[in-house]
N, C-alpha and C positions, 0 to 999 in steps of 0.2 A: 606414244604421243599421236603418233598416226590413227592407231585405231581407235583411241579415246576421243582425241581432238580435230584431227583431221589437219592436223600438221598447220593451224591455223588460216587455213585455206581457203575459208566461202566468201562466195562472193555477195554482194550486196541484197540481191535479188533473193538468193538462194536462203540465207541469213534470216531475212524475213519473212517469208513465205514458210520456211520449215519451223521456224519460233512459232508462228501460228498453229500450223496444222497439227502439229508436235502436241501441241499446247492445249487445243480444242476437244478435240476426238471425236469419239460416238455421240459424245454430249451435246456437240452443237447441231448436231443432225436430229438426233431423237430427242433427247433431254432436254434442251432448252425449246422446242416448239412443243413438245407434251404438257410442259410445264404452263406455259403460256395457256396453251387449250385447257386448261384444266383449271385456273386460276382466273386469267385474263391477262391484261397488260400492266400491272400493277408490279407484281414480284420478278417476271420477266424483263420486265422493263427496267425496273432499277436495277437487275444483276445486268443487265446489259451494258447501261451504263456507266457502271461503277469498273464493269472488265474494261472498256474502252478509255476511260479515265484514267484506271492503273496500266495499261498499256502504252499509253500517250506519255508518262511521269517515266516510266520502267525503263524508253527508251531516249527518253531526255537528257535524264540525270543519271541513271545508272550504268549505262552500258558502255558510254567512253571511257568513263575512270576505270569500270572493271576492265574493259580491255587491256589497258596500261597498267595497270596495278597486276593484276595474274600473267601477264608477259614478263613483267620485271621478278617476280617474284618466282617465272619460269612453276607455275601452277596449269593443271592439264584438270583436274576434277576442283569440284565446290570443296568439298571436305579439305583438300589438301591448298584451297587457296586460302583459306581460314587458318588452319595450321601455321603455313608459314607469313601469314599476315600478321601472327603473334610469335612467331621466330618459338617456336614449340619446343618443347626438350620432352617435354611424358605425351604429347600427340593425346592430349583428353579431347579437344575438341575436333581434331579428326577421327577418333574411333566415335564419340557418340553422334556426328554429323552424321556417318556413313552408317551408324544402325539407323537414324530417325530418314534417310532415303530410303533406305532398303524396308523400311518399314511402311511409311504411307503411296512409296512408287507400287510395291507388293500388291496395295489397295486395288491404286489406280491403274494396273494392268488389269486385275481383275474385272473392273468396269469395262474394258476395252473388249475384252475378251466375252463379256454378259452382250455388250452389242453387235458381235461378228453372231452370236447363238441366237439370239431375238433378230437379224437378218434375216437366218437360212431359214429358221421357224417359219418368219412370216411368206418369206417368197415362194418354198415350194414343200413347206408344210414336212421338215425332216425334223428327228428330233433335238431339240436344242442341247442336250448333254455334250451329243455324238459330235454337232457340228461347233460347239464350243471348243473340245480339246481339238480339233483339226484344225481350227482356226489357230488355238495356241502353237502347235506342232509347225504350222508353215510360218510365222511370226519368228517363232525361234531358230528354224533353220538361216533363214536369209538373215538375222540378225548376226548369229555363229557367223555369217564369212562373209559380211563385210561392213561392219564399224559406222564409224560418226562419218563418213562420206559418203558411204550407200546410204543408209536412213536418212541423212538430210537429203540427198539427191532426190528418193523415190520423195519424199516429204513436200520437196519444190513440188510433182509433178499431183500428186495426191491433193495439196492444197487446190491447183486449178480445177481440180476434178470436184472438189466440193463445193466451190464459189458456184460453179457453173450450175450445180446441180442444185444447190439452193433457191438463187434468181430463178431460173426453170419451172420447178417445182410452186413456188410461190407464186407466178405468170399463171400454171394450170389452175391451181387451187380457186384463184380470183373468177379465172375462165368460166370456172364448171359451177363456182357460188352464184353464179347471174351475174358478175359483173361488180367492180368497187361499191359502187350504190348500195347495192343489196348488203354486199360486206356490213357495210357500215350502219346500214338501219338495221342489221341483224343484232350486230353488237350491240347497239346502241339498248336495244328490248332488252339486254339482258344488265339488271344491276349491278352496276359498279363496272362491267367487265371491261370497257377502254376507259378507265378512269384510273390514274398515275396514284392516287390518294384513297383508293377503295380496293379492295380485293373482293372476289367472288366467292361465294361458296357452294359447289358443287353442290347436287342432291346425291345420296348415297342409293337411293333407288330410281333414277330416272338421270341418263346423263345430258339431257338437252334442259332441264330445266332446275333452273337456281333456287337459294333463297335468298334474303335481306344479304348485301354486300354488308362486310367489316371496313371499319376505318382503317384507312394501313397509314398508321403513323411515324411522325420523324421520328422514332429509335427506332422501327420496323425499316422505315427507307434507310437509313442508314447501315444497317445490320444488311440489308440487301446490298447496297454500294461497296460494305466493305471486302467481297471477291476480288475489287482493284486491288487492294491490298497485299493480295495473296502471289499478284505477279511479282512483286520485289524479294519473295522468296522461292518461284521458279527454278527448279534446277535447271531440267531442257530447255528455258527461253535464256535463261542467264549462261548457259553455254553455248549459245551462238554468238554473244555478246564476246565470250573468247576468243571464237575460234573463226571472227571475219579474218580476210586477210589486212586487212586495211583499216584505224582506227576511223579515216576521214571515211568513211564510207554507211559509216553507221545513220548517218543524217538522211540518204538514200533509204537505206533500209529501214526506216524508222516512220518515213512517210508512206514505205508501199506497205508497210506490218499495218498500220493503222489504217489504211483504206482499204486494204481487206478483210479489216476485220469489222468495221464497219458496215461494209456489202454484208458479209455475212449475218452475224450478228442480227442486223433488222432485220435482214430477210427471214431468217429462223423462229426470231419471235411472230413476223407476220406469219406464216406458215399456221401458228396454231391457229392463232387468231380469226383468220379466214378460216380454219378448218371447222368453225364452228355454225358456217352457213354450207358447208358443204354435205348435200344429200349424199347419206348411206355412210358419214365419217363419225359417228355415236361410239362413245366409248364408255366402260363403265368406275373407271378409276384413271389413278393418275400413270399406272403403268402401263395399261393397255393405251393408253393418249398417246404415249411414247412412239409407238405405230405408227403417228398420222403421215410422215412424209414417205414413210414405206406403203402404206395404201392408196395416197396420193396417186404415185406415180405406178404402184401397179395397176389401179381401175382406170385409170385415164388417160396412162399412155400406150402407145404400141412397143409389145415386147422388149424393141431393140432397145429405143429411148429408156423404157424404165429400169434396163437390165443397167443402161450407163447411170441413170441417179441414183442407182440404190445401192451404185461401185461408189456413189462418194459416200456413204457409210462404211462402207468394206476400206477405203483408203482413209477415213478417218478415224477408225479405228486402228488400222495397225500403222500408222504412219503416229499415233499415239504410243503404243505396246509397244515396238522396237527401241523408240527415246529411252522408256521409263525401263526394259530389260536393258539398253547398254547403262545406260545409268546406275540404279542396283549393283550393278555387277561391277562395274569399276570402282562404285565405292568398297565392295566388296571386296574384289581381287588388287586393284592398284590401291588404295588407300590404308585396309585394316591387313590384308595379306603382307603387301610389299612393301609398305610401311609403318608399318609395325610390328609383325610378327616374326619376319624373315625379311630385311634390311636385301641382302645380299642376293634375293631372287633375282633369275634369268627373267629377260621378257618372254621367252618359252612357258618358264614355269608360269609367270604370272596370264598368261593367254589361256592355260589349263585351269587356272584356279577359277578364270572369270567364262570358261566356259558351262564348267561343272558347276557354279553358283546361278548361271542364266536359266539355267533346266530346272533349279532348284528351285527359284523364286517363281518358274513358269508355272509348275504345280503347286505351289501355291495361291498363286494367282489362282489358277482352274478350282481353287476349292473356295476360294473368297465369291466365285462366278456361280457358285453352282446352283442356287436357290433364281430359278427362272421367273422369280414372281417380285424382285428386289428391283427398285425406281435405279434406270440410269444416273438422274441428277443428286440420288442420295447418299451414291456411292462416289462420286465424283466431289461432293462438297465435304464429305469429311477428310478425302484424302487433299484438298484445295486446301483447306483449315490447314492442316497437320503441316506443309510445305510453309502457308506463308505464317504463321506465327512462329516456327523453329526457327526460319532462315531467314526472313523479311527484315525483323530489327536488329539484327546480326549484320543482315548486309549493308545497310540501307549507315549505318555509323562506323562498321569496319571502313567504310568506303569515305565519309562524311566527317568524322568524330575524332582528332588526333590521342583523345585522352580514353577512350576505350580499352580498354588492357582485357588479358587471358580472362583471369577473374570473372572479370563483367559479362565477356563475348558465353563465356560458358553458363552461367547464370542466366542469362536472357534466352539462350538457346532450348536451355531443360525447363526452365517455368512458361517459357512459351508452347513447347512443345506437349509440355505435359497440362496445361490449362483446357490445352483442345480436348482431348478425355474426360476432364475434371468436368469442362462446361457443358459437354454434350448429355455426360452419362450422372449427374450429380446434380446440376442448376437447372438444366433445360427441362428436364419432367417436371420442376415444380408450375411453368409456366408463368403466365403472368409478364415482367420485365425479366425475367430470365429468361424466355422463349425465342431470343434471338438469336442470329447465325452464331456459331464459336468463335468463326475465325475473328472478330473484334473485342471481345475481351483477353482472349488468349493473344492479340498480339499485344495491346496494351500492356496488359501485366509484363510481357515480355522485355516488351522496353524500357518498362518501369524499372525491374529487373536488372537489367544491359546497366542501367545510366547510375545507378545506387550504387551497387556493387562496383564498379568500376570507381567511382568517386570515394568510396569507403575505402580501399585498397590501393598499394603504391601503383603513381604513374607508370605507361611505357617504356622501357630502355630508350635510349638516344638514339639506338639503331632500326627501332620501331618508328619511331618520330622519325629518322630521315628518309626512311621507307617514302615515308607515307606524305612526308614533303615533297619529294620527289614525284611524288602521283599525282600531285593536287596542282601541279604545274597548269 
């Protein structure tokens, strides 16, 4: 429980600050200001949105009950709080919770790890393979010896380092564009580009110059917005929601989670935004855009200062990849090892099993990383998908729903889970109204799923109902 949980120990501050940072990563550095540059404020702008929306809801309504509900329930991982939230006897819905973690967390290291490698690339020109698996290698080490209290600790201190680095960076960019004025009458020349209701479309031969903006319509803003959604199935932000020490304290941590994400968040979409009146910052795709707050701060600042902004890349990246390897790996080791295969396992044994599975999932991650020419944000949103449709309406009525049974929570879980694949790699090429994110029809279906199946099949036991009376106190 210590290593997994942290003995339910964080404090307020801590709580929030590491839900964030945890939660962000590389993405918010590179990926959401590439995106921005390369789009405008349009697609940017409503994921932005739509994350600060499901962040604000995530830690309203969700995070007091789950604290009291996985306390009572003496639950240390997701998988195992679902388990015994349906008082389990065959553990179906902990063994396929902890493959559908270890499966899109796998992803989402991989992306953490593609932004420690497009880092070292861009700062002193080494090659990306080389400094990809060394970034994986020091991630794993420090993650091996010391658990859900080091990663959140370094993760408080990693978060500061991003904010600051963001604000910063965004102050220069304006500096060196001429000045907001300029900013703005730049954007402005370019179609659609600060327009909430237009998107831009890049030239594929010339990156400073557009053609005719598209309309970005309500299913398009929506389909953007729906990233909020994806928080309610967060495993790392919903285990801090565990493991404060204090359920009153969540209301603290709730208000400082959302004002820094906030700070951030804008700043990163302004970043590209500006970056597109900024001399010498031309890029020719959406991947190389990803660059922009790493060239930012190498051409315009002194050594010192840029070597500290481009550590908040390097800290939001592995203060991401540590969460998502202890993660993996307990579902791994404590939930499918110790709980279901071998009952009777030492905590010895089981510290060996989640050791040797951390290394495991890290090369894999390092082979998910290895194509140097793959978008931060592309790799980030499918594993986003894959979290909030499996686990989002799972939680979101485990938590809410007294009539929810096995049945249902299992159903919801595998048709949501498995829609993310279906809509990416089957709906989405045909385009048209299917060209929107996944993660909104796959959680849909999902709960459609949840609520059916659960209503077709016998209520809860009495002792699931008192559970869950008990919680809703």
């Amino acid at each position: 429980e210590a290593y997994f949980l942290g003995d339910r120990s964080l404090g307020p501050w801590v709580a929030a600050f590491s839900a964030e940072a945890s939660d962000m990563s590389g993405w918010l550095l590179m990926g959401l200001p590439g995106l921005a540059y390369w789009t405008g404020l349009a697609e940017a702008g409503w994921t932005a949105i739509g994350l600060f929306i499901g962040t604000y809801f995530n830690w309203l309504i969700v995070s007091k009950r789950l604290r009291r509900y996985s306390e009572r329930l003496d639950a240390i991982t997701i998988p195992s709080f679902f388990s015994r939230r349906f008082h389990e006897k065959n553990n179906l819905i902990q063994l396929f919770s902890s493959l559908f973690i270890i499966l899109f967390f796998t992803v989402y290291a991989g992306q953490c790890l593609a932004s420690c490698g497009k880092l070292f690339v861009n700062l002193f020109d080494l090659g990306y393979h080389e400094m990809m698996i060394i970034s994986a290698v020091f991630v794993l080490v420090y993650t091996f010896l010391g658990g859900f209290l080091a990663e959140s600790a370094s993760d408080f201190m990693q978060a500061i380092v991003m904010v600051v680095a963001l604000v910063g960076i965004l102050a220069l960019a304006v500096a060196n564009a001429g000045g907001l004025d300029a900013v703005i009458a730049n954007a402005q020349s370019i179609d659609g580009f600060l327009s909430l209701s237009q998107v831009s479309t890049p030239s594929t031969t010339e990156a400073n110059v557009f053609g005719a903006a598209n309309s970005y319509s309500i299913l398009t803003i929506a389909s953007s917005m729906a990233w909020g959604l994806g928080y309610f199935g967060m495993p790392q932000v919903l285990l801090r929601f565990m493991g404060i020490r204090s359920e009153g304290e969540l209301t603290r941590s709730r208000r400082v989670a959302c004002i820094w994400l906030m700070i951030s968040m804008s700043a990163a979409v302004f970043i590209g935004i500006v970056g597109r009146s900024v001399p010498g910052l031309e890029y020719m795709s959406n991947a190389q855009a990803e660059n922009i707050f790493i060239d930012t701060a190498v051409t315009f600042l002194p050594p010192a200062l840029a070597g500290f902004a481009c550590a908040g890349i390097l800290a939001a990246s592995i203060s991401s990849s540590d969460s998502y390897l202890l993660i993996s790996t307990s579902a791994l080791a404590e939930n499918i090892y110790h709980g279901i295969l071998k009952k009777d396992a030492s905590d010895k044994q089981v510290m060996l099993i989640s050791r040797v599975a951390m290394t495991v999932i890290t090369l894999i991650a390092m082979v998910i990383a290895w194509d140097a020419n793959s978008t931060i944000f592309g790799i980030t949103s499918f594993a986003w998908a894959g979290f909030g449709a499996t686990f989002g309406p799972l939680m979101l009525f485990s938590l809410f729903w007294k009539r929810v049974n096995q049945a249902g929570a299992l159903a919801g879980m595998l048709v949501g889970g498995s829609m993310v694949f279906v809509w990416k790699y089957v709906f989405a090429p045909m385009g048209g109204v299917f060209a929107i994110y996944e993660l909104l029809p796959a959680f849909i279906c999902g709960s459609i799923a949840l609520v059916v199946v659960s209503l077709i099949t016998p209520a809860p036991s009495a002792e699931i109902q008192a559970d869950f009376d008990a919680c809703a106190q």
